[in-house]
RODOLO-508444 format. One record per residue (C-alpha): residue number from 1; residue in one letter; chain; x, y, z. Coordinates in steps of 0.25 Angstrom, whole numbers, always signed. Layout:
BEGIN
(NUM 'a' 'A' (X Y Z))
...
This chain:
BEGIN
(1 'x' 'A' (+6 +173 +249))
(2 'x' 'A' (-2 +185 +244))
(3 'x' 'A' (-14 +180 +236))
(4 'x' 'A' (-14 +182 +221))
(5 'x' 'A' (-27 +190 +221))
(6 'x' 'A' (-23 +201 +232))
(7 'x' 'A' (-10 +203 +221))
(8 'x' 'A' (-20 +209 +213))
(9 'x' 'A' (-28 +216 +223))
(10 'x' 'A' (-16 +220 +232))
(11 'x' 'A' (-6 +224 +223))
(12 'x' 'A' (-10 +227 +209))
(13 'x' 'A' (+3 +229 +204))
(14 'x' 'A' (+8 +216 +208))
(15 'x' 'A' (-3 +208 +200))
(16 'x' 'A' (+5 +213 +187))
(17 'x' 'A' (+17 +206 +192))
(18 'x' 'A' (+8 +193 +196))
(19 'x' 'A' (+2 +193 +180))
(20 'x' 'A' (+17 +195 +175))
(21 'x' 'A' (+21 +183 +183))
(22 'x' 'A' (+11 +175 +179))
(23 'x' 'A' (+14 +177 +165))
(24 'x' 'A' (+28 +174 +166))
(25 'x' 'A' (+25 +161 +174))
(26 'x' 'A' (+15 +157 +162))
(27 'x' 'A' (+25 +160 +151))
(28 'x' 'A' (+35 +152 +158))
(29 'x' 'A' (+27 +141 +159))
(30 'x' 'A' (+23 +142 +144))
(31 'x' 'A' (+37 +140 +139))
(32 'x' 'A' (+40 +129 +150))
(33 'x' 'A' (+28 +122 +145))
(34 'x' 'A' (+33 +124 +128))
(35 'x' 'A' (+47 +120 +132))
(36 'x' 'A' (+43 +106 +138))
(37 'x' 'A' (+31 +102 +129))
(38 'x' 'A' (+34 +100 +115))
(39 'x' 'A' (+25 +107 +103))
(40 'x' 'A' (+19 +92 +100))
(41 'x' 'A' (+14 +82 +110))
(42 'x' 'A' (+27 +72 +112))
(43 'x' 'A' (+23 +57 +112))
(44 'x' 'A' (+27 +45 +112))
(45 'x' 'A' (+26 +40 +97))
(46 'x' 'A' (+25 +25 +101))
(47 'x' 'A' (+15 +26 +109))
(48 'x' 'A' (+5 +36 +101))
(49 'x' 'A' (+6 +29 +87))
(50 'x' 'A' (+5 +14 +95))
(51 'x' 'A' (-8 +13 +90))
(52 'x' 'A' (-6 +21 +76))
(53 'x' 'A' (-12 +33 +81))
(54 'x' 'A' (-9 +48 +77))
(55 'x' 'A' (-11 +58 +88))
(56 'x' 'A' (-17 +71 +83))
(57 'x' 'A' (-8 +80 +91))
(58 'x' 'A' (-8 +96 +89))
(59 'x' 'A' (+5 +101 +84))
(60 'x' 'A' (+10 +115 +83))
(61 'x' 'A' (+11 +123 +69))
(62 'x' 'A' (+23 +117 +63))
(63 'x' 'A' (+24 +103 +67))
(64 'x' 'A' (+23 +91 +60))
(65 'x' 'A' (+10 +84 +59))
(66 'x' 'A' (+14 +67 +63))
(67 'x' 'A' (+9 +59 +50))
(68 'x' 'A' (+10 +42 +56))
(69 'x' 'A' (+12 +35 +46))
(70 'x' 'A' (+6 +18 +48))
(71 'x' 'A' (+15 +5 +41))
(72 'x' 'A' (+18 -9 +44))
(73 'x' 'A' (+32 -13 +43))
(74 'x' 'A' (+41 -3 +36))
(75 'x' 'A' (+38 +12 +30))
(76 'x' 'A' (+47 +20 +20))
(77 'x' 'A' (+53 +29 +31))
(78 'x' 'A' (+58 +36 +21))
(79 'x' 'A' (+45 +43 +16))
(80 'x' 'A' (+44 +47 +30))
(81 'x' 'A' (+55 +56 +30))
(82 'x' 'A' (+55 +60 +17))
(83 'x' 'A' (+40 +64 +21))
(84 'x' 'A' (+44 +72 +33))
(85 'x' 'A' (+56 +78 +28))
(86 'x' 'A' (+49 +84 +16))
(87 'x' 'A' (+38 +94 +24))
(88 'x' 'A' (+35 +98 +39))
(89 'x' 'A' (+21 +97 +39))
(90 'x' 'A' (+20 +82 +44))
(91 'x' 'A' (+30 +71 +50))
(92 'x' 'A' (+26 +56 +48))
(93 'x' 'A' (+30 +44 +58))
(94 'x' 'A' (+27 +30 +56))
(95 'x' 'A' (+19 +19 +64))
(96 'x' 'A' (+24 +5 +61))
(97 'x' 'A' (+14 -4 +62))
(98 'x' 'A' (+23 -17 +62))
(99 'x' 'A' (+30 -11 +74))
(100 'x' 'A' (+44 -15 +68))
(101 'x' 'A' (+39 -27 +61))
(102 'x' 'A' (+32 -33 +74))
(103 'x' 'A' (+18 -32 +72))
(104 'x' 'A' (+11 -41 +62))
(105 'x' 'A' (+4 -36 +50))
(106 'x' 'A' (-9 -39 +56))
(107 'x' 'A' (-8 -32 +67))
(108 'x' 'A' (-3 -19 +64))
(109 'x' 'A' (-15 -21 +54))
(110 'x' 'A' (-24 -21 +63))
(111 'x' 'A' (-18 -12 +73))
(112 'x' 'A' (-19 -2 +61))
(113 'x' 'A' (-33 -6 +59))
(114 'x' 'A' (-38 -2 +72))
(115 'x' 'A' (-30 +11 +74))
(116 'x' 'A' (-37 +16 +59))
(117 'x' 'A' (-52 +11 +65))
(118 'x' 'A' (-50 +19 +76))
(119 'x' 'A' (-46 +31 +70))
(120 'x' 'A' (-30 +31 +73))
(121 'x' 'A' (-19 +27 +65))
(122 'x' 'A' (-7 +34 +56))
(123 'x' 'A' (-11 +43 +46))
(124 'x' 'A' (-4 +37 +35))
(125 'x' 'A' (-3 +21 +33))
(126 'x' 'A' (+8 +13 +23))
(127 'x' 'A' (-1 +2 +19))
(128 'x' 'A' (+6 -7 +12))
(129 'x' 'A' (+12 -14 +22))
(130 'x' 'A' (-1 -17 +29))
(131 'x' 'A' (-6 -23 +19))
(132 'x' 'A' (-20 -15 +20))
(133 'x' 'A' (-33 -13 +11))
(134 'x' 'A' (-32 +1 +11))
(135 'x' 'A' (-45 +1 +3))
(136 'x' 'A' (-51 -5 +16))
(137 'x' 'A' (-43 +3 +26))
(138 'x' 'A' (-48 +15 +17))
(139 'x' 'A' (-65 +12 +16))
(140 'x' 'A' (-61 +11 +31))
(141 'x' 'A' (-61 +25 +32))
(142 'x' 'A' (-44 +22 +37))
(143 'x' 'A' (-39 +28 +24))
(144 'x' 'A' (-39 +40 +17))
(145 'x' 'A' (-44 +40 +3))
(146 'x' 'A' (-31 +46 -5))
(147 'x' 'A' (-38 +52 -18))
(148 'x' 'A' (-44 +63 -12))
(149 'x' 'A' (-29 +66 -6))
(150 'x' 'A' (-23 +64 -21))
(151 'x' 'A' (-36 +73 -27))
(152 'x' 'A' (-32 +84 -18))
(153 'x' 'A' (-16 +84 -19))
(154 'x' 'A' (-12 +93 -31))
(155 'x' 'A' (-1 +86 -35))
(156 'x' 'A' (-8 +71 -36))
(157 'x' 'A' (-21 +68 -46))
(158 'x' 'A' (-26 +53 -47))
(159 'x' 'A' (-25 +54 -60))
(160 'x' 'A' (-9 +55 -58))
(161 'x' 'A' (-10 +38 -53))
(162 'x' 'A' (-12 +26 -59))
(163 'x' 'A' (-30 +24 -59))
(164 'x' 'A' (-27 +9 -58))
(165 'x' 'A' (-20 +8 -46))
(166 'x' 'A' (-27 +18 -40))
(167 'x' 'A' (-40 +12 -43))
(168 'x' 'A' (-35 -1 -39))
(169 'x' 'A' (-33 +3 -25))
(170 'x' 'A' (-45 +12 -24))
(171 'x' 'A' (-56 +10 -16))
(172 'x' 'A' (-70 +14 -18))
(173 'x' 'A' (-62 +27 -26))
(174 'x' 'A' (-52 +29 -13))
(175 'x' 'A' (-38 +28 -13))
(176 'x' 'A' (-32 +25 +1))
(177 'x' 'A' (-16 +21 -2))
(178 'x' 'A' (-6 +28 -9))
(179 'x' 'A' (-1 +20 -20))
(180 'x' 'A' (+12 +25 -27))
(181 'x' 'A' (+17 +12 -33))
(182 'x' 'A' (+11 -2 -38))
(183 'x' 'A' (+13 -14 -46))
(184 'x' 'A' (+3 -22 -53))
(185 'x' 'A' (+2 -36 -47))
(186 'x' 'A' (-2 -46 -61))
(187 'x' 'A' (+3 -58 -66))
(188 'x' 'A' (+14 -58 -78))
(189 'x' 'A' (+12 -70 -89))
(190 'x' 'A' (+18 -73 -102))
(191 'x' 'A' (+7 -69 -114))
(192 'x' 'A' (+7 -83 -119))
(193 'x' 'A' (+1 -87 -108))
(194 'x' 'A' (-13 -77 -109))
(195 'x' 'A' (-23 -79 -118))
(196 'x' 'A' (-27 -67 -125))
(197 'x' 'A' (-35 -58 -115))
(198 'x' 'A' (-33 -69 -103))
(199 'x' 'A' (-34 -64 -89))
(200 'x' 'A' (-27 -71 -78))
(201 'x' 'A' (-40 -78 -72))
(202 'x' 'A' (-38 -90 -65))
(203 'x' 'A' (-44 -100 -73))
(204 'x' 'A' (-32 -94 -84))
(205 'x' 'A' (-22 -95 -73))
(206 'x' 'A' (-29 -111 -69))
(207 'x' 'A' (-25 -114 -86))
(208 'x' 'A' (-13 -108 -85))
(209 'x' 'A' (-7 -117 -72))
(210 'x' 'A' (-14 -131 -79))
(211 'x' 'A' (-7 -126 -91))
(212 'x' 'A' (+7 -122 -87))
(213 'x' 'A' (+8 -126 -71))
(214 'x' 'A' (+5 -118 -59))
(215 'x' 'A' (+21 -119 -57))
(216 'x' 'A' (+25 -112 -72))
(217 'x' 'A' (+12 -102 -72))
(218 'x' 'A' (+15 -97 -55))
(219 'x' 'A' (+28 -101 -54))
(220 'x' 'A' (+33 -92 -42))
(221 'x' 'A' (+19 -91 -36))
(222 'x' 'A' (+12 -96 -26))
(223 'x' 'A' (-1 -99 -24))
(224 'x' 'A' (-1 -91 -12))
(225 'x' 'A' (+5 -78 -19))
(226 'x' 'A' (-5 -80 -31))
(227 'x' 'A' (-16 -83 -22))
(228 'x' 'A' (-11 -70 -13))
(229 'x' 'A' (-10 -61 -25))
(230 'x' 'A' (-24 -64 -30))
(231 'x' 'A' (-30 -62 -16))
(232 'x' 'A' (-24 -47 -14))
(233 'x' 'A' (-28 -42 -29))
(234 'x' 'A' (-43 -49 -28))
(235 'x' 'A' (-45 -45 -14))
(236 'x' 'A' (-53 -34 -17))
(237 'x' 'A' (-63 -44 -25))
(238 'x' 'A' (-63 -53 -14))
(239 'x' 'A' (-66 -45 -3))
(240 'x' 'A' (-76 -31 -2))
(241 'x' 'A' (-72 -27 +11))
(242 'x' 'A' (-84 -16 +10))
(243 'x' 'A' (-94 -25 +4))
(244 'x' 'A' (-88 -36 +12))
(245 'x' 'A' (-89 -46 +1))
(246 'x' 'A' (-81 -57 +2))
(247 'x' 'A' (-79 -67 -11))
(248 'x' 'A' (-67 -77 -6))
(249 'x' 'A' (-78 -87 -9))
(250 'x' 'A' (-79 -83 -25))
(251 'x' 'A' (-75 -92 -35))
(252 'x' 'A' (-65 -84 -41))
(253 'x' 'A' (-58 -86 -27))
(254 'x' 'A' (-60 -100 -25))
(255 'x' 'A' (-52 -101 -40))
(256 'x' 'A' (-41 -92 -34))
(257 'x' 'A' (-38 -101 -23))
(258 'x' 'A' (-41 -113 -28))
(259 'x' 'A' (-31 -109 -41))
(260 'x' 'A' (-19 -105 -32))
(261 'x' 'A' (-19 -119 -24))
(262 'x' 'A' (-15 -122 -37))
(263 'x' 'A' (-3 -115 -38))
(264 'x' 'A' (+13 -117 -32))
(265 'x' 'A' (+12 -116 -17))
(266 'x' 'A' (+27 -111 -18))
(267 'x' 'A' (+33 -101 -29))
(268 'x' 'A' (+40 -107 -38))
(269 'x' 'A' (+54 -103 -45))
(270 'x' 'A' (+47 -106 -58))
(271 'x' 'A' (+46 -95 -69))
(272 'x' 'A' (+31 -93 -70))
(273 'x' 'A' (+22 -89 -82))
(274 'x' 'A' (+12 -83 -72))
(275 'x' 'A' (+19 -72 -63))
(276 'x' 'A' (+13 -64 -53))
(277 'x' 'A' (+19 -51 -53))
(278 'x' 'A' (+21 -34 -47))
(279 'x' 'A' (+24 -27 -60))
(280 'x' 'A' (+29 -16 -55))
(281 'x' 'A' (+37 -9 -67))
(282 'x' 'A' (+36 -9 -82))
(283 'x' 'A' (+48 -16 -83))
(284 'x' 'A' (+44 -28 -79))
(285 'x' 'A' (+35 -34 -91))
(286 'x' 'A' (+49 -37 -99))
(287 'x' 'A' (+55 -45 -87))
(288 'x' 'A' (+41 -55 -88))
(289 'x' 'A' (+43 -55 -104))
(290 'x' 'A' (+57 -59 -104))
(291 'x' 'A' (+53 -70 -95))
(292 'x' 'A' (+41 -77 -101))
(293 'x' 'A' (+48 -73 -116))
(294 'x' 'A' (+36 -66 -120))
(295 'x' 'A' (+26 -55 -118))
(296 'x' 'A' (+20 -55 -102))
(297 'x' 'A' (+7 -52 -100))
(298 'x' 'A' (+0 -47 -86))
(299 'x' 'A' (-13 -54 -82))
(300 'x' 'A' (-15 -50 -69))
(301 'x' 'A' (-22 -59 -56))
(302 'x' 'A' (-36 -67 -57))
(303 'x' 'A' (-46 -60 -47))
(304 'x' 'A' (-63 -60 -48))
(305 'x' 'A' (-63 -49 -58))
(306 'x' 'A' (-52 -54 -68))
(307 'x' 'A' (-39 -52 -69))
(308 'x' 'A' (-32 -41 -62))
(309 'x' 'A' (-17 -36 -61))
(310 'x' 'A' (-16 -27 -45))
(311 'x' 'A' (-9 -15 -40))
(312 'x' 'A' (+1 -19 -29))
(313 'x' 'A' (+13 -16 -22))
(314 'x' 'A' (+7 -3 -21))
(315 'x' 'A' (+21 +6 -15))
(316 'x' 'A' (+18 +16 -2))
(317 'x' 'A' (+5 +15 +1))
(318 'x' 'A' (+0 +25 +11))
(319 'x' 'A' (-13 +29 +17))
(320 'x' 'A' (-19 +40 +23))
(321 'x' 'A' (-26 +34 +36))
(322 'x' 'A' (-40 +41 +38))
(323 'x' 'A' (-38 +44 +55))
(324 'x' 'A' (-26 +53 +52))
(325 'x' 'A' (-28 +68 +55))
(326 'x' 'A' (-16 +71 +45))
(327 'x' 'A' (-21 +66 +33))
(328 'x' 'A' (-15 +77 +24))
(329 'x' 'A' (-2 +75 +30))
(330 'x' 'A' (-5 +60 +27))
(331 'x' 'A' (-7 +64 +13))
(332 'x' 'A' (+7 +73 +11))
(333 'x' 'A' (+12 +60 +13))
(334 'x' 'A' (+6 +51 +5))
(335 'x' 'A' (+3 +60 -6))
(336 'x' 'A' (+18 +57 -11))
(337 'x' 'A' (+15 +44 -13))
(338 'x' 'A' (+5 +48 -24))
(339 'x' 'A' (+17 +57 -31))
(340 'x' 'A' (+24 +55 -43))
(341 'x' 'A' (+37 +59 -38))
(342 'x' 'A' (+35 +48 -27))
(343 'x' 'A' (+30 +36 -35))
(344 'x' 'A' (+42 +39 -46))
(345 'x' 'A' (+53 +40 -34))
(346 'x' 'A' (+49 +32 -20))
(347 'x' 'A' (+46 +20 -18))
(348 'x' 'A' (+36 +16 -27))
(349 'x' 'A' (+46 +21 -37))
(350 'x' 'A' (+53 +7 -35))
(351 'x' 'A' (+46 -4 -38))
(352 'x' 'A' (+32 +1 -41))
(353 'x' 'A' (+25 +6 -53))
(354 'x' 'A' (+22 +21 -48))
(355 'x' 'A' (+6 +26 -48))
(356 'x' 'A' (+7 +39 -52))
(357 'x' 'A' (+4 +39 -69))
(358 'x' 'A' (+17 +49 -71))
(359 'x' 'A' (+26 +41 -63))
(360 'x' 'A' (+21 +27 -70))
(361 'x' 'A' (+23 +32 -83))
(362 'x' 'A' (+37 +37 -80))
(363 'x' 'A' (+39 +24 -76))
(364 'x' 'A' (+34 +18 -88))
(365 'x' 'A' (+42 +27 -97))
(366 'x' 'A' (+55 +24 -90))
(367 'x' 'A' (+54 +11 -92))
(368 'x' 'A' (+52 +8 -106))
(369 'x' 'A' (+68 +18 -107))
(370 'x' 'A' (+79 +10 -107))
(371 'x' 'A' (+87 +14 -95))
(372 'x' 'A' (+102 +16 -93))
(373 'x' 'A' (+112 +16 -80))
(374 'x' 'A' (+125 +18 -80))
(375 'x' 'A' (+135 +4 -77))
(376 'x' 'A' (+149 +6 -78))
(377 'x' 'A' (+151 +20 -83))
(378 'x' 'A' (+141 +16 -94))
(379 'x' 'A' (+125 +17 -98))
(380 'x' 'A' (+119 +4 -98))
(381 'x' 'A' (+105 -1 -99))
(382 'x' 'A' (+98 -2 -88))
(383 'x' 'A' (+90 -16 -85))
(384 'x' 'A' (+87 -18 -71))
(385 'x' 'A' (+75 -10 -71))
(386 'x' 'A' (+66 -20 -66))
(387 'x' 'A' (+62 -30 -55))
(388 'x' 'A' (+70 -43 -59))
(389 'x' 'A' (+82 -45 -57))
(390 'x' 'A' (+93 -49 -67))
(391 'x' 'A' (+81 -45 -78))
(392 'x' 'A' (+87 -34 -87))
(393 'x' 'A' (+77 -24 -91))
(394 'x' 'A' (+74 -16 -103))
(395 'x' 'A' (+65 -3 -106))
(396 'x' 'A' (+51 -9 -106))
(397 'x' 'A' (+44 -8 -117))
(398 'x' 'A' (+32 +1 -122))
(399 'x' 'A' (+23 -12 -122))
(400 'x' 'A' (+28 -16 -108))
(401 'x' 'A' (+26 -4 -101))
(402 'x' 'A' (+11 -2 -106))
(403 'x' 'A' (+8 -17 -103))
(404 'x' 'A' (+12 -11 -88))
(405 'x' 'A' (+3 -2 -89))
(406 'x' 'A' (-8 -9 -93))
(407 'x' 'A' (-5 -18 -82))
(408 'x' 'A' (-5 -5 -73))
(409 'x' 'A' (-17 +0 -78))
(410 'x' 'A' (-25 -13 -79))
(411 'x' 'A' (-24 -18 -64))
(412 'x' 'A' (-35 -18 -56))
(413 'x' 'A' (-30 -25 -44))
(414 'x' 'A' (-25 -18 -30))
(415 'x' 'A' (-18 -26 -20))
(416 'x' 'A' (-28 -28 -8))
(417 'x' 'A' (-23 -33 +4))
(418 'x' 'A' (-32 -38 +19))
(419 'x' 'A' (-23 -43 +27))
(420 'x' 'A' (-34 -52 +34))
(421 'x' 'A' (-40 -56 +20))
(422 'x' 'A' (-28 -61 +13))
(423 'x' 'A' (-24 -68 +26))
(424 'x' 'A' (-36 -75 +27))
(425 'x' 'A' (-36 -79 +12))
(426 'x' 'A' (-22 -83 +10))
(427 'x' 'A' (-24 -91 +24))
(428 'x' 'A' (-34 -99 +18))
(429 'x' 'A' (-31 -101 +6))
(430 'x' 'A' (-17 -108 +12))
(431 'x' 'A' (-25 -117 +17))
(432 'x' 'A' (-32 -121 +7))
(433 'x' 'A' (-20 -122 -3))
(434 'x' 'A' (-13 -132 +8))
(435 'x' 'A' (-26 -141 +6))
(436 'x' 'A' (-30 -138 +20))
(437 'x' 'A' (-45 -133 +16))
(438 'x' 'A' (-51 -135 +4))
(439 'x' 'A' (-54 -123 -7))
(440 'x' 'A' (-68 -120 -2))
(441 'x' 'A' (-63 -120 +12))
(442 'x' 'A' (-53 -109 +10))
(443 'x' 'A' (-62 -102 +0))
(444 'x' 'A' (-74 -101 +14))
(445 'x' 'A' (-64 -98 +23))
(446 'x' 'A' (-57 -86 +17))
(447 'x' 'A' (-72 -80 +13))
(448 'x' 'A' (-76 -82 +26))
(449 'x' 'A' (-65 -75 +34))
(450 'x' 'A' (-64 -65 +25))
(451 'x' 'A' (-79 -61 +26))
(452 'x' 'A' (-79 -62 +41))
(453 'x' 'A' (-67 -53 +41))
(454 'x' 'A' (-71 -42 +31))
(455 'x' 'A' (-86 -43 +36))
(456 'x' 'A' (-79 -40 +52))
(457 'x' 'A' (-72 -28 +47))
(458 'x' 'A' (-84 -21 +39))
């Protein structure tokens, strides 16, 4: 073998035949190298979004960037596509966190939890679902505040939405869920029953069940449900999860639940005066008139600061986690959800009021039109434009339709949900309704755990 360096020395016109080869080897080796590897990383999808976190990989100019979308039990796939097909920029997969339905709530909360704290998890979560405080999750530093989002898309201005809701699911002046479509949690009763300017405390609704009977006034209510109801629009007032206040041992408390051991431990197939109810549509109020034969009248639910009626059944809720590195692609996504076109023709279109202002009003003005369908090669009315069945419905009336509104625009309430607070509340109060503690037993037992739990997770 001739060595490289006497090539050079030796024989100068061979070392330009030696450079020429070395160039071709390289090139060679080059395209060997393109044709075997592909223009992003390959893995194995199971194994990288296990443990819910998003690789930061580097892509070539062109490609989509991966948006990982977080949810429990089920997710409208059909978003997904729709979301994919309708631009190049990004591509959105899914991580259920139920794995099929095999994983209990609690858990994949808490597997969640610990992926947010540690920096990881999907860049966008459906909430609803899992049953979160997103208000918590966002003082957490885990969710993006969506105003300054909505403040800087062109096409969106808070002043489009519905201030109730909005201000109703704030948190210290951050938004940190989409919220397309609601209903207003309240209870219905017949006029004669309220006293000019009553509000539904509970010594009212005490005189009302020694009056009539916790049968005809609930009826199909339990006192689970009721007490359940209360406990998720007052949770709020019961618990400061920044201040750490815990007021399970006021007295307005020891009244709740000492007023729902009073109450059917079983719905009942009675028709009741007092109804606890979604209204969800302004067409509704002439369903409950034409049942009590007279005027119906919302009153809302008894908490520490009155009576309230609540935002619930908020439709596609979605948030922007904090730890992702795509957050404006995030926001491409859940912007829609804030869109007027959206709210009057996806899902919260269904069975929701919609939050955007135009939209609701739309709404509004076509319910109080009479409406017709074609039955038989001939226009009829028509009258099933509501949830009851078998109820035929009418245009509503001016009347009806702004005393909707006012319902609409009167709440105060947002449906707040901890999953280890209302376990451990309805846990004991169960006891305490099947005699097996007494009232001041369970009131200390639920204001102890909770205060250990919210004080262990300050």
């Amino acid at each position: 073998m001739i060595p490289i360096l006497s090539l050079f020395k030796a024989r100068p016109a061979n070392w330009k035949v030696f450079l020429l080869c070395l160039i071709v080897v390289f090139f060679l080796v080059g395209c060997s190298k393109s044709d075997s590897e592909p223009n992003r990383k390959e893995s194995n999808p199971d194994a990288d979004r296990g443990s819910g976190l998003v690789l930061a990989e580097e892509t070539n100019p062109g490609e989509p960037t991966e948006l990982v979308i977080g949810y429990y039990g089920n997710l409208n796939s059909k978003l997904m596509r729709a979301f994919n097909d309708a631009q190049s920029d990004y591509v959105l997969t899914g991580i259920d966190y139920s794995q099929n339905g095999s994983v209990p709530l609690e858990t994949a909360v808490a597997r969640l939890n610990a992926e947010l704290a540690a920096g990881e998890g999907p860049d966008i979560l459906y909430t609803f679902r899992f049953r979160l405080d997103d208000v918590f999750y966002g003082e957490q530093g885990w969710f993006e505040d969506l105003y300054p989002y909505i403040d800087e898309d062109p096409a969106l201005s808070r002043d489009d939405f519905v201030p109730a809701l909005f201000r109703a699911y704030e948190g210290n002046g951050h938004l940190y869920t989409s919220l397309p479509g609601f209903s207003v949690e309240t209870v219905v009763v017949p006029e004669s029953l309220v006293p000019e300017g009553a509000q539904l405390s509970l010594a009212y609704l005490r005189e009302l069940v020694d009056t009539c009977g916790a049968e005809t006034i609930f009826g199909g209510v339990s006192r689970t449900a009721f007490f359940e109801s209360c406990l998720s629009m007052g949770l709020s007032d019961l618990v400061d999860l920044d201040s750490g206040a815990v007021q399970f041992d006021s007295d307005y408390f020891r009244e709740l639940l000492a007023f729902c051991a009073t109450l059917p431990e079983q719905s009942g197939e009675e028709q009741p005066k007092l109804r606890l109810c979604y209204i969800n549509s302004f067409m509704e109020l002439q369903y409950f008139e034409s049942v009590y034969g007279e005027k119906a009248v919302f009153l809302g639910f008894p908490s520490m600061t009155g009576s309230i009626s609540s935002f619930g059944n908020v439709t596609d809720t979605y948030a922007i986690c904090s730890n992702s590195s795509n957050k404006a692609g995030a926001w491409q996504f859940v912007r829609q959800f804030f869109s007027r076109e959206y709210q009057e023709t996806g899902s919260a279109a269904i069975d929701a009021f919609p939050s955007n202002l135009f939209a609701l009003e739309s709404m509004r003005e076509t319910s109080e039109k009479t409406l017709y369908e074609e039955r038989d090669g001939t226009l009829v009315e028509k009258t099933n434009r509501g949830f009851q069945d078998g109820f035929l419905y009418h245009a509503a009336t001016k009347e009806q339709t702004q005393q909707v509104m006012d319902l609409i625009e009167s709440a105060t309430g947002s449906f707040r949900w901890n999953q280890a607070i209302s376990e451990i509340a309805l846990e004991e109060a169960a006891a305490y309704f099947s005699g097996a503690c007494s009232l001041d037993e369970a009131v200390a037992r639920i204001q102890s755990r909770v205060s250990i739990y919210v004080a262990e997770r300050r």
